[in-house]
C-alpha positions as CSV (number, residue, x, y, z in Angstrom):
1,X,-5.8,-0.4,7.9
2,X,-2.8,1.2,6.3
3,X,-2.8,5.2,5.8
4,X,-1.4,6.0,3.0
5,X,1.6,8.5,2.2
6,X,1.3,11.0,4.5
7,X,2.6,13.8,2.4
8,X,0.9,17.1,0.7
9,X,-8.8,18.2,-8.9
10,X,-11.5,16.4,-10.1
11,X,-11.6,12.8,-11.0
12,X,-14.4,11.3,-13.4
13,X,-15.9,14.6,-14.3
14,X,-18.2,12.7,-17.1
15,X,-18.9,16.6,-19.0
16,X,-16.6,18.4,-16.4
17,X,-13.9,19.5,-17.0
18,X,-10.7,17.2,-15.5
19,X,-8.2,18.7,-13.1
20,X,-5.8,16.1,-12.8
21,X,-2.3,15.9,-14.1
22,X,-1.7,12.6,-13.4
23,X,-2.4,9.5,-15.5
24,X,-6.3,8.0,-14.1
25,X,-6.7,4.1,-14.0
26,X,-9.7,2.5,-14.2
27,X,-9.9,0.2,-11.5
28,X,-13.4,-1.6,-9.5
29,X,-13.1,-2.2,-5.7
30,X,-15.7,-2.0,-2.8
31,X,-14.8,0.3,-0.6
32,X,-16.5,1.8,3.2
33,X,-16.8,5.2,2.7
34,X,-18.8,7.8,5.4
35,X,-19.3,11.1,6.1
36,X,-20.9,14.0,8.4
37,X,-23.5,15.8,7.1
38,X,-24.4,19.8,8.2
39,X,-26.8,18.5,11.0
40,X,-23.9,16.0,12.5
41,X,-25.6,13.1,11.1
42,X,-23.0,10.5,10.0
43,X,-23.8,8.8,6.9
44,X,-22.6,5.5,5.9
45,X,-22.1,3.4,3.1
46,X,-20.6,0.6,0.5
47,X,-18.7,2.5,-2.5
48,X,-17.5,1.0,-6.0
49,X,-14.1,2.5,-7.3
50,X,-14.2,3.5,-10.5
51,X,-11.0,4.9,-10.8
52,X,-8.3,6.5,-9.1
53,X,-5.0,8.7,-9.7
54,X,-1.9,10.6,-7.1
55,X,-4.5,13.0,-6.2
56,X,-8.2,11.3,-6.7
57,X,-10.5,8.9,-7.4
58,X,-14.2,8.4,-8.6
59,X,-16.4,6.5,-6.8
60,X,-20.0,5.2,-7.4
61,X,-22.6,5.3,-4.5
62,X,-25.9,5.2,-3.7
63,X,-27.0,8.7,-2.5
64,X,-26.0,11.6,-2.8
65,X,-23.1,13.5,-1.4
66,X,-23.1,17.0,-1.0
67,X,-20.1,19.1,-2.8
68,X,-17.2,20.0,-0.4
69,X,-17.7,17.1,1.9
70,X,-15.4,15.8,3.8
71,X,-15.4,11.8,2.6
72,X,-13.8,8.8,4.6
73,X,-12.9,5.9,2.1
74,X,-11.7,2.7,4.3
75,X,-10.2,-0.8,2.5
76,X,-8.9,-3.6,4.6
77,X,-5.2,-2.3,3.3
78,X,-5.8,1.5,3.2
79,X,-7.4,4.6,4.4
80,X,-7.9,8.4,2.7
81,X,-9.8,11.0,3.2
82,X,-10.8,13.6,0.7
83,X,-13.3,16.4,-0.7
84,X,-16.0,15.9,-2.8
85,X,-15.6,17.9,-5.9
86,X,-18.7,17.0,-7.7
87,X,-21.8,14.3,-7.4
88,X,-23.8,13.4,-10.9
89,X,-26.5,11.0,-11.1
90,X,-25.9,8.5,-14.0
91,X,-28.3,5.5,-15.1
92,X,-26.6,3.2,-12.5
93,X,-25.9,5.7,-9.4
94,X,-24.2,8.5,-8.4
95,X,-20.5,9.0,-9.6
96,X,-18.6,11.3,-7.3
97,X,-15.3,13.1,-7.8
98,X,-12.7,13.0,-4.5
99,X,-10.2,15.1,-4.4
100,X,-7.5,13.4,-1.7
101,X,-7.0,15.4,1.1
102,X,-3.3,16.9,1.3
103,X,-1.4,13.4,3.5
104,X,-3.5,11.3,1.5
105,X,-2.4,10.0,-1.9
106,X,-2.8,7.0,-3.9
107,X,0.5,4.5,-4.2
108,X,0.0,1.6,-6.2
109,X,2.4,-0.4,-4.2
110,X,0.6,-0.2,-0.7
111,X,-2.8,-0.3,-2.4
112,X,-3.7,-2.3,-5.6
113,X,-7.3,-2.0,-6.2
114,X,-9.0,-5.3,-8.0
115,X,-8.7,-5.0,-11.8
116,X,-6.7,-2.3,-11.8
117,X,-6.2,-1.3,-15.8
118,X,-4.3,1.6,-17.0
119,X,-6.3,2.5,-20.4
120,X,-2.5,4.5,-21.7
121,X,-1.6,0.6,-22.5
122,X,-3.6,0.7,-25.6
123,X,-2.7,3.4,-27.2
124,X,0.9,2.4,-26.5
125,X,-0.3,-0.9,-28.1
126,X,-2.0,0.4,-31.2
127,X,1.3,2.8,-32.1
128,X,3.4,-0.2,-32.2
129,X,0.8,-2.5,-34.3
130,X,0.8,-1.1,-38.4
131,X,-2.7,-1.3,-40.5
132,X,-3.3,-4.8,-42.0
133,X,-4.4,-4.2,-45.7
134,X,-7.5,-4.5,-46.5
135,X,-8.5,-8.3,-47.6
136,X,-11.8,-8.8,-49.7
């Protein structure tokens, strides 16, 4: 595994309020994640990436994890760590909010996650397309 940049906000807050500056892409990847719970228990498990930015990422799990947790996230071609800035149930799982620890940030280059889709694209898109007429 590949750390990433070790150099020096929320991610998918649903009805939170989003602290990141930088542009989020939607992305899905299985990723390792675990963590140490108060009692020293380490937990384990399989996470889906929802998306990611610089500074963060949301990822979908299947328990719980508490705020303010420290969070592994392993790939075959990279590794962060990072907080857990918020954990919401949703129809299909929890969706938690990482906040990269500082040495860890996201760079597309070393780490392309699968279906990786920047959502700015279509608004660029739809600026550059003019309204059809109407046709009856």
């Amino acid at each position: 595994m590949l750390p990433l940049n070790r150099t020096a906000d929320q991610t998918d807050g649903f009805s939170m309020e989003d602290r990141r500056f930088e542009p989020r892409l939607m992305c899905a990847d299985l990723l390792d994640v675990w963590w140490v719970d108060q009692s020293g228990r380490t937990h384990k498990g399989l996470a889906n990436l929802e998306d990611i930015s610089n500074s963060g990422a949301c990822l979908q799990v299947d328990a719980p994890v508490p705020s303010e947790t420290l969070l592994h996230i392993a790939h075959p071609r990279a590794t962060f760590e990072g907080r857990v800035r918020y954990c919401v149930y949703r129809e299909t799982g929890y969706f938690i909010g990482v906040r990269f620890e500082d040495g860890f940030r996201w760079d597309r280059r070393r780490f392309r996650p699968k279906h990786l889709f920047d959502p700015r694209t279509l608004l660029k898109r739809g600026r550059k397309e003019k309204p059809r007429p109407a046709t009856q």
